[in-house]
Phi, psi and omega in degrees: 000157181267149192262122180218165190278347195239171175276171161293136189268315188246340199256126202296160215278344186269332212275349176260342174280144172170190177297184194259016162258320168301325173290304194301315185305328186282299173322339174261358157311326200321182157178122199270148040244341190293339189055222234242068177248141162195164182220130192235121171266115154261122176269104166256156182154192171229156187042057142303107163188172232289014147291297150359271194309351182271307176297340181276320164315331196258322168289025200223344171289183224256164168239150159341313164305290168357308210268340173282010157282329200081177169341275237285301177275320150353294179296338202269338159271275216277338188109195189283077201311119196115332162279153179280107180303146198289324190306303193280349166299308157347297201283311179310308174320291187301302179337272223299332147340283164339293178301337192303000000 
């Protein structure tokens, strides 16, 4: 098993034994506090490009302010995320009207 202060948080205890070249590999993944969590954005195609996809990724993180509101100031800009504003709830009713 690999020697860690902690268990592997999501991958079940057979899926990390192995040789110690298999263990070094899992290992530089770690990363603390998450251990062996990670999520990887892939893009396939051809001629991709990777500027392009990059500047549009990098507009969509948070600015430094963005990120010092917190929740809290975060509900008090955008609302409640996932709720529905009454206009589209309105708009959803007559569609379904519609369909009848």
């Amino acid at each position: 098993s690999l020697d860690r202060p902690c268990k592997w948080k999501v991958l079940e205890e057979k899926a990390w034994q192995g040789s110690e070249e298999e263990k070094a590999e899992l290992r530089k993944e770690w990363q603390d506090p998450w251990g062996d969590r990670r999520q990887d954005l892939v893009f396939i195609g051809k001629d991709l490009k990777h500027k392009a996809i990059q500047e549009v990724l990098d507009s969509c993180l948070l600015t430094e302010e963005e990120l010092a509101m917190g929740l809290d100031g975060w509900k008090a800009t955008f609302g409640e995320m996932g709720d529905k504003d009454e206009d589209s709830e309105e708009e959803e009713d007559e569609d379904s009207d519609d369909e009848e």
